[in-house]
C-alpha positions in Angstrom: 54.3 77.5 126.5 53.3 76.4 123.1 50.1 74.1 122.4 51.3 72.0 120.2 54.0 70.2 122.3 52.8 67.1 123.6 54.9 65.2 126.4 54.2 61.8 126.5 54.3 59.6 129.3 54.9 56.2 130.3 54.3 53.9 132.5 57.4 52.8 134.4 56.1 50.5 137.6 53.4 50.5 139.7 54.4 49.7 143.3 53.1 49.7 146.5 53.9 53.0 148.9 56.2 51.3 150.6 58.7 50.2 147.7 58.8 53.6 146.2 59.4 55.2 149.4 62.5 52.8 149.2 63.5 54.1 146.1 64.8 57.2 144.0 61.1 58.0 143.8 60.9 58.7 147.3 60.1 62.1 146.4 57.8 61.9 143.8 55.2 60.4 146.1 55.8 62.6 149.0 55.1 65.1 146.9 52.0 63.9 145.2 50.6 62.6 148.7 51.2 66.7 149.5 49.3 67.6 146.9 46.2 64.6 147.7 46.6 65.8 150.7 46.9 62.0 151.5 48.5 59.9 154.7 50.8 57.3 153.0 50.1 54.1 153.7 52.9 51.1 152.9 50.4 48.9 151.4 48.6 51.5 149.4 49.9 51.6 145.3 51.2 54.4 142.9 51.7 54.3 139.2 54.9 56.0 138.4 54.9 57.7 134.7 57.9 59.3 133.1 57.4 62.0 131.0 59.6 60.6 127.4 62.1 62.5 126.9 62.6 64.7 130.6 64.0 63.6 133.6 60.5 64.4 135.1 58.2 61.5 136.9 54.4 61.7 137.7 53.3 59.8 140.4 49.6 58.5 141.0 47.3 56.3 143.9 45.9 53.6 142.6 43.6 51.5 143.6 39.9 50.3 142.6 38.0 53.3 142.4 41.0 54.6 140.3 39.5 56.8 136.9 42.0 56.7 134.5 39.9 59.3 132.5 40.6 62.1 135.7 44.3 60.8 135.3 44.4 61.5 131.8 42.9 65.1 132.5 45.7 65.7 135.5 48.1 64.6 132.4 46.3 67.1 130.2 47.0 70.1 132.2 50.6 69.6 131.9 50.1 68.7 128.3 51.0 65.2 128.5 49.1 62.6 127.5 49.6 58.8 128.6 51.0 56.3 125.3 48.4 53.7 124.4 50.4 50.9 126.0 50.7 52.4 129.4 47.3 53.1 129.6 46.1 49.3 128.8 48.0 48.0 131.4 47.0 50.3 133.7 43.5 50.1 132.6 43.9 46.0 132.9 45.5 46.8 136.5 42.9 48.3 137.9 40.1 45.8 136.6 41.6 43.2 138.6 41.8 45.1 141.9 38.2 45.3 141.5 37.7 41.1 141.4 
């Protein structure tokens, strides 16, 4: 794979568990719950990215104790990195779950 190409992603929605399982990104979170090795719980939240220009989503927990640094590593090993809006919102997100 070369270095130099750079995926971006965005941030689409951030729902609870229970709306995406009722969506067409069903899978996404089963399959990142999988690799969390995580029970899904309805009330529990995910950030779903897509990748610009794929057809490919990343999904992510969220909640309080959330580090978006440790997300933008997981993005880095698949050498994507999150745009600059998606990451203030999500950064402004997660500030208010902690209030």
């Amino acid at each position: 794979m070369n270095k130099d190409v750079e995926f971006v992603a965005t941030l689409i929605s951030i729902l609870t568990v229970k709306e995406a399982l009722n969506s067409e990104m069903e899978n996404f979170v089963k399959v990142r719950a999988a690799i969390e090795n995580r029970e899904l719980k309805d009330n529990d939240k995910v950030a779903i990215f897509n990748i610009n220009s794929t057809t490919s989503y990343q999904v992510f927990f969220i909640d309080k104790d959330t580090d978006i640094e440790k997300l933008k590593e997981e993005f880095k090993k698949m050498s994507v990195r999150i745009n600059y809006d998606s990451e203030q919102v999500l950064k402004r997100y997660i500030e208010r779950l902690r209030k």
